[in-house]
N, C-alpha and C positions, 0 to 999 in steps of 0.2 A: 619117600623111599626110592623113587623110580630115578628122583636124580641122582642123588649117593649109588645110588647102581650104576646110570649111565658114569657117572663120574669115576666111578672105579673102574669101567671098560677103561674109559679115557688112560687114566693113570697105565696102564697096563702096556696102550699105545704108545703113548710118552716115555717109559721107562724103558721100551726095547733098547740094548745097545747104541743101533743108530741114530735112534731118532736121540738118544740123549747128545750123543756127538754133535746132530744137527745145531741141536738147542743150543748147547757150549757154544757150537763155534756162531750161532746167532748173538749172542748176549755178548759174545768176545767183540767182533766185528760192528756190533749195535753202540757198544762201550766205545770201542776205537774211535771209530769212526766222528758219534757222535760229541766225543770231546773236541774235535778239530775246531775252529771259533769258523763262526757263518754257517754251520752246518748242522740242520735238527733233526728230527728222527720221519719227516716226507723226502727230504733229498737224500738220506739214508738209505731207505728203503727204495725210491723210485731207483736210485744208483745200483743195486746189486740186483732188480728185478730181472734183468734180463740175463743171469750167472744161473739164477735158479729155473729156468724156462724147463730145463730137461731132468729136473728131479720129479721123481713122486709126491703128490699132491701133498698129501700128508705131510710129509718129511720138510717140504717147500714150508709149509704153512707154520710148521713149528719153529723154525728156522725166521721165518720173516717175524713171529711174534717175539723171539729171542732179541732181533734187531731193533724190532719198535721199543718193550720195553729196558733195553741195553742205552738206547739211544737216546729216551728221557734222562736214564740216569746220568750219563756222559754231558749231557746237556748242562747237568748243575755246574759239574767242574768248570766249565769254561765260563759261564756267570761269575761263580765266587773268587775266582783267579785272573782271571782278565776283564770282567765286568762285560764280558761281548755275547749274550744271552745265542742262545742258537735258535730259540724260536722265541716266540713272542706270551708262551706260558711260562719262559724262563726270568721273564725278567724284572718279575717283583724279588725273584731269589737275588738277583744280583743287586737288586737296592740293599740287601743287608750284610748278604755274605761275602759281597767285595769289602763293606767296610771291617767286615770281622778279619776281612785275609788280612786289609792294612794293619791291623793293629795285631797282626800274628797269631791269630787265630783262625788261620785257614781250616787245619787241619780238625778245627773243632766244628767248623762250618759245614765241611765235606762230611763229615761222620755225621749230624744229622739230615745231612741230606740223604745219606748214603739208606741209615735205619727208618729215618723217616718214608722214603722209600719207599723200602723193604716192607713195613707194616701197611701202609695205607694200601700197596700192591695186593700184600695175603688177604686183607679184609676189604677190597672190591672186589679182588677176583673170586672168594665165595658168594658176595651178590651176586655177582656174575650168570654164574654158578644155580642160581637159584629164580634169580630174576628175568634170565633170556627166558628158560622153557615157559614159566607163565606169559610172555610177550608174543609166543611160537603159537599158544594158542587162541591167542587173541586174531593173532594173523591169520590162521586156517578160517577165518569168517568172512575173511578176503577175497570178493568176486574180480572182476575186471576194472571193474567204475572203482571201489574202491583202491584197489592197485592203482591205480592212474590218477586218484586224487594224493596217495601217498605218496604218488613223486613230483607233484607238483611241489606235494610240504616240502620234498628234499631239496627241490630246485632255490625255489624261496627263503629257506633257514640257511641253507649254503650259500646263497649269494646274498641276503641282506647281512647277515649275521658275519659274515667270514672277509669282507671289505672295507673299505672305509667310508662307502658308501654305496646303497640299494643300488644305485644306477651304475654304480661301475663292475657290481656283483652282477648284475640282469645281462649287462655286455660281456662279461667274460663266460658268462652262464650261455648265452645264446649262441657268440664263438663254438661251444662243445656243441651245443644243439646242429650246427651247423655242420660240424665234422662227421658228427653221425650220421648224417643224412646222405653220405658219401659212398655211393656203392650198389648195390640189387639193392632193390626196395622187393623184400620175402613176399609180403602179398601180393605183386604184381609180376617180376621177373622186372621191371623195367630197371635202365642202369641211370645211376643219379647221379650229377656232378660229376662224370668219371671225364669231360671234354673241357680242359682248360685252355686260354691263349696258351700260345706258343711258337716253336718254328716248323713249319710244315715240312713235308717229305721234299718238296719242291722250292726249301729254300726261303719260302715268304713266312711274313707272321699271318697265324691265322690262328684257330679254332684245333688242337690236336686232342683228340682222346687217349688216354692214357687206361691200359688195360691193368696196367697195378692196383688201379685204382679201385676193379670191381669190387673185392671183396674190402675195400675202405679202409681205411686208414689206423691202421694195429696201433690198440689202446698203451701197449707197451712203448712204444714210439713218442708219443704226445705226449705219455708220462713222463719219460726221460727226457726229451725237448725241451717242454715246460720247466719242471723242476731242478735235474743235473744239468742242463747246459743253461737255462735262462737263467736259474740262480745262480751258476757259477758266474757266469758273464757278469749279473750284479753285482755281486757279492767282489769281483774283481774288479769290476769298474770302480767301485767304492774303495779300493785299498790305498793307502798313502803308507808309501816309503819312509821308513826309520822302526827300529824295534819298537815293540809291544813289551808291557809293561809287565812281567808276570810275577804276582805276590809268591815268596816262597813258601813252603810247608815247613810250620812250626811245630814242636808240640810232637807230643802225643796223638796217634788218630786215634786212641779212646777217649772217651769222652768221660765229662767230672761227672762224681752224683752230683753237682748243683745243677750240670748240662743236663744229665738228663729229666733230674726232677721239672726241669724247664722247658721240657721239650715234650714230655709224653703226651700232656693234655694237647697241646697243638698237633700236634700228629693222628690224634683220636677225629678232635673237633676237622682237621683239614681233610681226611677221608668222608667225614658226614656228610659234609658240604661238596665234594669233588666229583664223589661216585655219582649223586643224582643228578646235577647238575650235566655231567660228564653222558649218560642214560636218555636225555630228553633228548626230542628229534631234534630241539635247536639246541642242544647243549653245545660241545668244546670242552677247552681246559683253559684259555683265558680266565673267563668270566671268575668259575671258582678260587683260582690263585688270587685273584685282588681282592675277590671275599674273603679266604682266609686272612690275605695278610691285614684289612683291615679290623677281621675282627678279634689277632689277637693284640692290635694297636691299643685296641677298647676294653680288652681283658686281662692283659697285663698287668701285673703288680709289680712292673720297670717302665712304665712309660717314657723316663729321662734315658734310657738306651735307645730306643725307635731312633731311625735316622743318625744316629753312629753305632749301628753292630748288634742288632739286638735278636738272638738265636732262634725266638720264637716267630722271629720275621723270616728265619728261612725254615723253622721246620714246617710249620704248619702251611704253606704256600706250596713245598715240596709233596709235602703228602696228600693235598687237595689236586696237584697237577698228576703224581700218578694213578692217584685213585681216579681219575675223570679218562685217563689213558685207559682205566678198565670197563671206565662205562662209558665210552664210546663203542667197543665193543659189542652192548646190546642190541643198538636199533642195527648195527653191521648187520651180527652176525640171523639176529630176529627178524628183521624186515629186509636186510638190504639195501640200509638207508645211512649212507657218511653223512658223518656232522663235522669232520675235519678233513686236514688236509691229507692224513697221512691214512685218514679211516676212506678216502676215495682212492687213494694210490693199492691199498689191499683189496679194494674191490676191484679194481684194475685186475690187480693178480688173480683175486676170482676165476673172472671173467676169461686171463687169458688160458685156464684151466677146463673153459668150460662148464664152469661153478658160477651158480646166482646165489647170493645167500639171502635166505629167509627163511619159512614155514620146512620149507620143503627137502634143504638141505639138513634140516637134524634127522629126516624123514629117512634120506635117499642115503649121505653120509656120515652118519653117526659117530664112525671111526675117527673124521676128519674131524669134528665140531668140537666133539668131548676130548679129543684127543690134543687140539689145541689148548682148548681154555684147559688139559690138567698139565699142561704145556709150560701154561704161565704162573703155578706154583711153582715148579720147578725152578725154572727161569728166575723166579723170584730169588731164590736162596741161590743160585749161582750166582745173583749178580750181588749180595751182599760179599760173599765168599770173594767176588773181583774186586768190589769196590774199597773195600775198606784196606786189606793187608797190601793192596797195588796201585794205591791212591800214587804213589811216587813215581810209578812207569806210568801212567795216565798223563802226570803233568808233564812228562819229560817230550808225548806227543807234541806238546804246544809248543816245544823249538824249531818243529819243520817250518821252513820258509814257504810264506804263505804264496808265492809266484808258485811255488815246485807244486804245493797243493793243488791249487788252484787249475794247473794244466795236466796235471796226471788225473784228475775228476772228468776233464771233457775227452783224456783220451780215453780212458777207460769208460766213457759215457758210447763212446763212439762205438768204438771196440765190440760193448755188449750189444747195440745194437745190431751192426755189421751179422753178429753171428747167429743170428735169428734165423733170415734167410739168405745172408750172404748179397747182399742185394745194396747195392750204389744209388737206385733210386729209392729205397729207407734211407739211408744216411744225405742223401738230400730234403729228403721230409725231416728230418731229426734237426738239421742247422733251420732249415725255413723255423721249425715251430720254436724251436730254442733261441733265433732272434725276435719272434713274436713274444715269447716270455718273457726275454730281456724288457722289451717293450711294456707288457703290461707291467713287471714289477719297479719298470722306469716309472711308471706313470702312477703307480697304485693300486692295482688291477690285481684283485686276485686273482689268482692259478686253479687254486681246487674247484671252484664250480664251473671252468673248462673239461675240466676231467669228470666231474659230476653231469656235465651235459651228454657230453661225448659216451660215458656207458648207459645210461639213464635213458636219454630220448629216445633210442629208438624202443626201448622195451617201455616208455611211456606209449609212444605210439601205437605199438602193436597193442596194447591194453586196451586204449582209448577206441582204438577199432574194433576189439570185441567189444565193447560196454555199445557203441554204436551199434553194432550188428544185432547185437543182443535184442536193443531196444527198439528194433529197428529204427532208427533215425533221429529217435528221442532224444535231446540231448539233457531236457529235464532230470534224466535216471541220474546224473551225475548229483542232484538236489533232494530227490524223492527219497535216497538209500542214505541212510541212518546217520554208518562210519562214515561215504566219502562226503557229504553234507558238514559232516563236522570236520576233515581233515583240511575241506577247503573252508573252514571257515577258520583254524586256527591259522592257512598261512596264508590269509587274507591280514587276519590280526597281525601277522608280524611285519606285514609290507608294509600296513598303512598304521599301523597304531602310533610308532615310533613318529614320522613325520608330521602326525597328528599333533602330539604331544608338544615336539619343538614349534609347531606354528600354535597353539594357545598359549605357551608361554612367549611367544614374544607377542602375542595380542596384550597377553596379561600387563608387561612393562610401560 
């Protein structure tokens, strides 16, 4: 009962005039956006983070969850019509729903992605709903040591799980570790890393300290670096000259009673699978999209469709990725723990709020918490409302020239940064770390457990030195105590399990 009550504040927060505006113009902007091809719902969000710097927290929050889930949905269109997935949950959708656009069934494709959607969104988001506050109090049993083995899990799940490999996840992971460490260090007053090479007052190279640097490195900055300019840089450097092929819209965007009789069970079964999966500290939205779509490979009664156009191959894949879009959500907004990339870029925005989320914030802002998640009902039936009757102005996006795209994202990256504080040495941080991005996704390098290091460490730190002080000197207490014993034991398991596993089976051969 306490949450259908909190839930109805929320609703109450949500429905104000503005904050509905907000949402609209989230879900408008999340859509837009995220239909453009190369572009998914982290460089979405990391892109218009610094527009919303000077809104009210609330209003910011509601607004950014309009974009994230605007910006999965926009993601299908540009799978099923140009095969060019905008992130890497998109792209079991485009194994089926490009071949349905070929044979002129786009429009049948996009309507179950569109409902699909829609439903797996309402029936995570009342998990959501129901399963954070039981998480919020699981967390209030959280001393220091405990804290501080939870972010190790986070360090560990984000960088083995979100790579292409542990070691290149641990490198991009230590990268943020090191950014953070850029500035006062709180428990002592002493200044860190604030003296780089450079050109001294006197003309030579030498040793200069940079007073910008005290207060270290604004998470907003490295957000956008990383993501809008490194991915844009990839994402261009990868482009080859001649048009793109885009299926037209055929058809009806309703769908048959044979569509939907075909599509409900996948929809049901792709939320079962999305939402929890989506919920676990190592979850994502990969994982469950290729669960789903294999498993309605195995349940199908068309097998002979799979791999030319088979509807159940996009709905339930679609409904497994936004439902995992809601249970990412969880350990967010419960512990303060991303499991993705876009679920680190909103903790970004936290942060640059002044907001940590966990236990503490359903405590402190309740307005904010409930107010979002009833944010994302809302959001839900608005983006059905966009997606289906304005499927045709969506596709009509995908004729901007991908050059004009591509350079109006880095000015307008710039732009947003510039006006934070107005400041020449930010937008020389923003290109430094925006060619270091390029580099890592040159290379394979995840991004988000950069950003994961970089808000994470230092409030690992600070944890890990009360659990020190506590224990006086003990570092056992991190072993003796119950939770962090078992948190460091599960991302123990995920470092080493995996590797394990490949080195028996090639003993086995």
């Amino acid at each position: 009962m306490e949450t259908l009550s909190q839930l109805a504040t929320g609703f109450l927060v949500a429905l104000t005039p503005i904050n509905l505006l907000w949402a609209a113009i989230g879900v408008t902007l999340g859509t837009a956006i995220g239909v453009l091809p190369g572009i998914g719902p982290a460089l979405t969000v990391a892109l218009l983070l610094p527009l919303t710097f000077q809104l009210e927290p609330v209003a910011a929050f509601i607004m950014f969850a309009g974009i994230y889930y605007g910006a999965m949905y926009g993601g299908s269109t540009t799978s099923i019509l140009l095969n060019t997935p905008g992130e890497s949950a998109t792209i079991i959708t485009a194994v089926e729903g490009n071949l349905m656009a070929r044979k002129g069934r786009g429009a049948a494709a996009l309507a179950t992605a569109a409902i699909g959607s829609f439903v797996a969104g309402t029936l995570a988001t009342i998990a959501l709903s129901f399963v954070a506050p039981s998480v919020v109090e699981l967390a209030l049993l959280f001393g220091p040591a405990e804290y501080f083995a939870l972010m190790v899990l986070a360090f560990i799940t984000v960088s083995a799980l979100l790579g292409a490999s542990a070691v290149r996840g641990l490198a991009a992971l230590f990268l943020g570790l090191g950014l953070g460490l850029i500035g006062i260090d709180l428990q002592t007053g002493q200044a860190r890393f604030t003296t780089l090479p450079g050109i001294t007052a006197d003309g030579t190279f030498g040793l200069v300290s940079y007073p910008q640097l005290l207060d270290g490195i604004g998470v907003i900055i490295v957000v956008v670096g990383l993501f809008a300019v490194g991915e844009t840089l990839f994402v261009a450097s990868r482009y080859r000259w001649g048009e793109q092929t885009i299926n037209p819209l055929k058809g009806s965007i309703w769908m048959t009673r044979e569509e939907w009789r075909r599509s409900w069970k996948p929809w049901l079964r792709g939320t079962a699978i999305g939402f929890p999966i989506g919920a676990m500290p190592a979850g994502g939205s990969e994982v469950p999209t290729f669960l789903s779509y294999f498993a309605e490979r195995r349940l199908t009664k068309h097998p002979e469709e799979f791999g030319k156009g088979a509807i159940e191959g996009v709905a339930g894949p679609e409904a497994a990725n936004n439902a995992a879009a809601a249970g990412v959500l969880v350990p967010l907004l419960a512990l303060g723990l991303p499991t993705s990339a876009t679920a680190a870029i909103m903790l970004a925005a936290f942060q640059s709020y002044g907001l940590q989320p966990g236990p503490l914030l359903f405590e402190t802002r309740p307005d904010l918490v409930w107010g979002l998640i009833a944010s994302l009902y809302i959001g839900n039936v608005m983006l059905l409302i966009l997606n289906l009757p304005m499927a045709g102005v969506w596709v009509r996006l995908l004729l901007i020239p991908q050059p004009y795209l591509y350079a109006g994202i880095l000015v307008f990256a710039t732009l947003g940064v510039y006006s934070l504080n107005q400041s020449l040495f930010d937008l020389g941080i923003l290109w430094v770390i925006g060619i270091v991005g390029y580099g890592m996704r040159r290379f394979d390098f995840p991004v988000a457990p950069t950003v994961v290091g970089l808000i994470l460490g230092p409030l690992a730190e600070q944890q890990f030195r009360r659990a020190m002080s506590i224990s006086q000197g003990d570092a056992t207490v991190f072993l003796t105590q119950p939770i962090a014993a078992s948190l460091l034991a599960i991302a123990a398991a995920v470092l080493l399990v995996p590797p394990a596993l490949r080195l028996i089976k090639r003993l086995g051969r």
